[in-house]
TORKOL-4160 file (C-alpha; in steps of 0.2 Angstrom, whole numbers, padded with zeros to 4 digits, m for minus):
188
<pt num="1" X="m0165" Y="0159" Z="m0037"/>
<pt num="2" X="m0154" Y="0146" Z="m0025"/>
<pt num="3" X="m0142" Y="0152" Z="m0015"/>
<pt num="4" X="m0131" Y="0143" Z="m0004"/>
<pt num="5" X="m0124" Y="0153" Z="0010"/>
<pt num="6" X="m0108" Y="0150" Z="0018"/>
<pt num="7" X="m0117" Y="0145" Z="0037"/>
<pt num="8" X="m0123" Y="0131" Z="0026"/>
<pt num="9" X="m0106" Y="0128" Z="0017"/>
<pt num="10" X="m0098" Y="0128" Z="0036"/>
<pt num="11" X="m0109" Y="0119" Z="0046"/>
<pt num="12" X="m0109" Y="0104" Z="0030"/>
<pt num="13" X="m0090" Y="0104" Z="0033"/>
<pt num="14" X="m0090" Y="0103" Z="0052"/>
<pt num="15" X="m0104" Y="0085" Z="0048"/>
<pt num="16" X="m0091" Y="0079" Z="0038"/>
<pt num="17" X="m0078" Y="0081" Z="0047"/>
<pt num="18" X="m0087" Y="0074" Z="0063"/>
<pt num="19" X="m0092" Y="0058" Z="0051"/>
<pt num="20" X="m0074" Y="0056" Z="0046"/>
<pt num="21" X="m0066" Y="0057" Z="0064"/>
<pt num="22" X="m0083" Y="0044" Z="0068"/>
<pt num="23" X="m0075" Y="0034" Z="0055"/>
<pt num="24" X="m0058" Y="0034" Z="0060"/>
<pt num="25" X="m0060" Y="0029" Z="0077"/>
<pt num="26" X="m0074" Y="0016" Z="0074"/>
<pt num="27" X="m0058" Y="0009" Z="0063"/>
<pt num="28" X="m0044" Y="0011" Z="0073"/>
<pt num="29" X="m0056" Y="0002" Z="0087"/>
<pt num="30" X="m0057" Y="m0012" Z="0075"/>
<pt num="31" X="m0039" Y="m0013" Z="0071"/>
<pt num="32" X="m0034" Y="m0011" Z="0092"/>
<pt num="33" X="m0046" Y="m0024" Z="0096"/>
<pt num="34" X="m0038" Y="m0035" Z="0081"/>
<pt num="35" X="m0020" Y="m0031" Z="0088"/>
<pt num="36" X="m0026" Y="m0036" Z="0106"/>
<pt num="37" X="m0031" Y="m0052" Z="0100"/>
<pt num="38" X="m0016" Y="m0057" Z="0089"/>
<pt num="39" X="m0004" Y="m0052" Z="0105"/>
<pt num="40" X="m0018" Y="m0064" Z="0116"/>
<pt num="41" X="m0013" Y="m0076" Z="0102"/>
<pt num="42" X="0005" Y="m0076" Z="0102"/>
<pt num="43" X="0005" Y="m0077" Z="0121"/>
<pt num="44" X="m0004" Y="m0091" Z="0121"/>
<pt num="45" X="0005" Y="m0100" Z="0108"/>
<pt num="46" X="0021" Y="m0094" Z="0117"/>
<pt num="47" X="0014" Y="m0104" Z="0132"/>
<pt num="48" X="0009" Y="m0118" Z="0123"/>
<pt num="49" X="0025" Y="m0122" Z="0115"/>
<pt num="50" X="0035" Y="m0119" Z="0128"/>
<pt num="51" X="0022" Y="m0133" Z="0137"/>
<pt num="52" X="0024" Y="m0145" Z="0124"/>
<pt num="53" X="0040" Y="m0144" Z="0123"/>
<pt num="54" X="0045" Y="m0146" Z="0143"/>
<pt num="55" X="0032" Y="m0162" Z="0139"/>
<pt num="56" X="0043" Y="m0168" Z="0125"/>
<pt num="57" X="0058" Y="m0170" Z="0136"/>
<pt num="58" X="0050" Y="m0175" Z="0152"/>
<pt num="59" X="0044" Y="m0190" Z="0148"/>
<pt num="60" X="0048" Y="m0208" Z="0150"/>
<pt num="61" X="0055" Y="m0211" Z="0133"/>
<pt num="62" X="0052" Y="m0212" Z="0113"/>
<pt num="63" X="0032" Y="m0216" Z="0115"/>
<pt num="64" X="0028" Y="m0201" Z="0126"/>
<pt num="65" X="0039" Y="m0189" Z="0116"/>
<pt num="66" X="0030" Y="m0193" Z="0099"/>
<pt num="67" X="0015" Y="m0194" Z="0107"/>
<pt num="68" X="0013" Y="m0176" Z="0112"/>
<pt num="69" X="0009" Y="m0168" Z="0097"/>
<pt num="70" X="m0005" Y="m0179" Z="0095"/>
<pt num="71" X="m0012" Y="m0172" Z="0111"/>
<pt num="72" X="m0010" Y="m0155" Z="0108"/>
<pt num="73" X="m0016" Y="m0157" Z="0088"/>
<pt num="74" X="m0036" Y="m0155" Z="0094"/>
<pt num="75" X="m0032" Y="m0142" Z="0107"/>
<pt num="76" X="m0025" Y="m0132" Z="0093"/>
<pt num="77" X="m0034" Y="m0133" Z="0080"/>
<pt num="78" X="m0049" Y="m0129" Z="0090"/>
<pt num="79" X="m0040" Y="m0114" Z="0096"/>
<pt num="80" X="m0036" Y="m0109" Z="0077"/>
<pt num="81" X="m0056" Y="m0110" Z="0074"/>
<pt num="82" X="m0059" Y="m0098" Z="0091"/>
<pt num="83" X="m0045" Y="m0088" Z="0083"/>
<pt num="84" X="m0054" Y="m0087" Z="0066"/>
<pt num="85" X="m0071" Y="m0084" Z="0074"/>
<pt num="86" X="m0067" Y="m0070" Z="0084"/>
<pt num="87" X="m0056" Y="m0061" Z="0071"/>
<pt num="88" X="m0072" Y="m0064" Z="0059"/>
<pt num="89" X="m0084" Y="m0056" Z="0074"/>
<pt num="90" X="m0070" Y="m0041" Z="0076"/>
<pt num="91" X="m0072" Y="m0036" Z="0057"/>
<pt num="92" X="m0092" Y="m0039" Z="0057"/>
<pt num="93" X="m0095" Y="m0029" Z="0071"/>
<pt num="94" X="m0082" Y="m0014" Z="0063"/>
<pt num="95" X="m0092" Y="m0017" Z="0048"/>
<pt num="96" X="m0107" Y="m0014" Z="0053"/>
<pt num="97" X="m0100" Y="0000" Z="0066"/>
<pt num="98" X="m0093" Y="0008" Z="0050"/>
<pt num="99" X="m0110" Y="0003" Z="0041"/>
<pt num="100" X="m0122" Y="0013" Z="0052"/>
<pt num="101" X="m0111" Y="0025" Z="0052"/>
<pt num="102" X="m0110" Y="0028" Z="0033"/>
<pt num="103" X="m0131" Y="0025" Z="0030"/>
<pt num="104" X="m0132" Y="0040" Z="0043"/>
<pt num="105" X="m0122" Y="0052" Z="0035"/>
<pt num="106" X="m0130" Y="0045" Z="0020"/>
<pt num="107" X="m0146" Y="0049" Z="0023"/>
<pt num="108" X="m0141" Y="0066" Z="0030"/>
<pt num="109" X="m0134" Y="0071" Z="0016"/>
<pt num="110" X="m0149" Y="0064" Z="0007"/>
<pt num="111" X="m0161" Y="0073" Z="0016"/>
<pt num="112" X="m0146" Y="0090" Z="0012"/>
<pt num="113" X="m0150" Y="0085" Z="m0009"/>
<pt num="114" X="m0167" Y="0083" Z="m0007"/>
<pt num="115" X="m0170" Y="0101" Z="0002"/>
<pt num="116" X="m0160" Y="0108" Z="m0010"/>
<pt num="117" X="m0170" Y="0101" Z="m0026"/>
<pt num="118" X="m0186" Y="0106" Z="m0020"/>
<pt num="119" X="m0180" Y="0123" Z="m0016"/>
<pt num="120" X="m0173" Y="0122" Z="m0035"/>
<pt num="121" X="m0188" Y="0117" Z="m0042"/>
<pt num="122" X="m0200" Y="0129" Z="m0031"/>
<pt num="123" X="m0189" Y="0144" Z="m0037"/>
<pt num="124" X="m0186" Y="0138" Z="m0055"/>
<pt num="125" X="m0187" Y="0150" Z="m0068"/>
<pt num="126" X="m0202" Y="0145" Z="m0081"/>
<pt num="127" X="m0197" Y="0135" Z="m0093"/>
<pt num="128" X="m0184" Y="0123" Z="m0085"/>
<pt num="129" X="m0197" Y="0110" Z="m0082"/>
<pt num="130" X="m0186" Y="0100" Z="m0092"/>
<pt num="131" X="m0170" Y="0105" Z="m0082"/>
<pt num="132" X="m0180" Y="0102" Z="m0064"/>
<pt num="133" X="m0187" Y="0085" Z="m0068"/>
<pt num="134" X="m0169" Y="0077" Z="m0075"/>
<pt num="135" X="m0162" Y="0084" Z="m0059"/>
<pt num="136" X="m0177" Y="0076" Z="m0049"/>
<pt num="137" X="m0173" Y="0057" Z="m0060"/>
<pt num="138" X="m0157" Y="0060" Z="m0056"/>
<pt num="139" X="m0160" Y="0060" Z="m0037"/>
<pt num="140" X="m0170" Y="0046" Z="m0036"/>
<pt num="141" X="m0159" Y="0034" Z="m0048"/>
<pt num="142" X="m0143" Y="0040" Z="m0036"/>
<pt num="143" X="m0157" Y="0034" Z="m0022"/>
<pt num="144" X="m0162" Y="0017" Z="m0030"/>
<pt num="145" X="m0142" Y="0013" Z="m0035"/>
<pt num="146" X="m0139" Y="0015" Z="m0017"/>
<pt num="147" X="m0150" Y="0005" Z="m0011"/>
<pt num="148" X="m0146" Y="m0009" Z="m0023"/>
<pt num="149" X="m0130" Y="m0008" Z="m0017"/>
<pt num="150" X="m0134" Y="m0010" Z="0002"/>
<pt num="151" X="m0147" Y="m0026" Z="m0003"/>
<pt num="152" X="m0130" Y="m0033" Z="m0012"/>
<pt num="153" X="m0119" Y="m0030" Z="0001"/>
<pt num="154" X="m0129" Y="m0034" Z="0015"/>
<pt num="155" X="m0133" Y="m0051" Z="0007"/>
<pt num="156" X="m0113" Y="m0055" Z="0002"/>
<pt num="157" X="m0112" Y="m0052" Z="0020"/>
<pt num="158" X="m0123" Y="m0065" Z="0026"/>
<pt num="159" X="m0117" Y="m0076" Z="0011"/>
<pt num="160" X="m0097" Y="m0075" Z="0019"/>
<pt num="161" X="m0106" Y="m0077" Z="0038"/>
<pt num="162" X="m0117" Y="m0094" Z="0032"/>
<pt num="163" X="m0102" Y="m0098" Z="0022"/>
<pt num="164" X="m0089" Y="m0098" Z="0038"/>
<pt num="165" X="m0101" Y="m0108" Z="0051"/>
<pt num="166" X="m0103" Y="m0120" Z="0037"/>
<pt num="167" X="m0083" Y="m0120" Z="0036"/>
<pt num="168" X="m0081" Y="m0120" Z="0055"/>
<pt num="169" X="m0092" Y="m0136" Z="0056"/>
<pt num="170" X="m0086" Y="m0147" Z="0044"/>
<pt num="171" X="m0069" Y="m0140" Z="0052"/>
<pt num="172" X="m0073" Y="m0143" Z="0070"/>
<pt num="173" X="m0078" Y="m0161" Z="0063"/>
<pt num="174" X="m0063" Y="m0163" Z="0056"/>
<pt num="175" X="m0052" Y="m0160" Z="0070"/>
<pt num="176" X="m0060" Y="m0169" Z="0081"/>
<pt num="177" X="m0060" Y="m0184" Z="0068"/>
<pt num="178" X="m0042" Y="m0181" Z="0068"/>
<pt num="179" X="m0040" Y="m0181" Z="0087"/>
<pt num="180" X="m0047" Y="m0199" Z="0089"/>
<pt num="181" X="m0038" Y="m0206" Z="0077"/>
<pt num="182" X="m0020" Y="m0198" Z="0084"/>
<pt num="183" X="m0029" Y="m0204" Z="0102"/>
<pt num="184" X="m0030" Y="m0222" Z="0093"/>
<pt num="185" X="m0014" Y="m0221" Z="0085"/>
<pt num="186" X="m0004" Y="m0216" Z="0105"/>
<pt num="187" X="m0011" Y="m0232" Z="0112"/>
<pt num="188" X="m0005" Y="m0243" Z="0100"/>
């Protein structure tokens, strides 16, 4: 029959163990590059306060004082959207990282069933036809599954990305409705 010797049991250890570490450190790439930009963000928002508030008390009197949050609301809130953007780009690009990664192991693996099936079915005693050709379905509805599943989750994907640029539009509009009206409202 089949047998399944242990260099093949060792050497499929030593591919998962090379996919996992691929995996972990295409996460933890994600997660530093996420950390980097919230401590860009805080640093910035430390500055900006500070800025704001030394505006606040140097000016000439009540007017100037209210006026400044109305000139920093546009800055900010276009910086929240950058912000929002770039944190979306640092979990697509992991994603997909951790996506490539996954089909490739996958398909490895896949290609590891499928030897081992044919070899199966080549040194199949006669009369397990029956046995030989559920194992062969079995195969290829596992195969079909899979690939449903990459269509959905490659079209939720592109949903959440069309969903957030619509978002970031009608935001961006919004901000910079709001930042002519708060302009208006200083002069008056």
């Amino acid at each position: 029959m089949f047998a399944f010797s242990s260099d093949q049991f060792a050497e499929a250890q030593k591919a998962h163990v090379a996919n996992l570490f691929a995996l972990t450190n295409t996460a933890f790439d994600g997660f530093q590059k996420l950390a980097e930009l919230n401590l860009q963000a805080a640093r910035s928002a430390l500055a900006e306060s500070q800025d704001s508030i030394q505006a606040a008390l140097s000016g000439n009197g009540l007017q100037d004082a209210i006026s400044v949050p109305g000139k920093l609301a546009q800055p900010a809130a276009e910086k929240a959207l950058a912000y929002a953007r770039q944190v979306y780009e640092i979990a697509s690009n992991t994603q997909a990282e951790l996506s490539k990664t996954v089909e490739a192991q996958y398909e490895q693996h896949n290609r590891s069933v499928q030897n081992f099936v044919d070899t199966f079915v080549k040194n199949a005693p006669a009369g397990s036809e029956a046995l030989t050709a559920l194992l062969q379905s079995t195969v290829a509805a596992a195969n079909n599954t899979y690939d449903s599943v990459q269509k959905a989750t490659r079209q939720a994907a592109e949903t959440v990305k069309s969903n957030l640029e619509a978002s970031a539009a009608v935001a961006n509009g919004a901000v910079q409705q709001n930042a002519r009206r708060a302009g208006t409202a200083a002069k008056q």
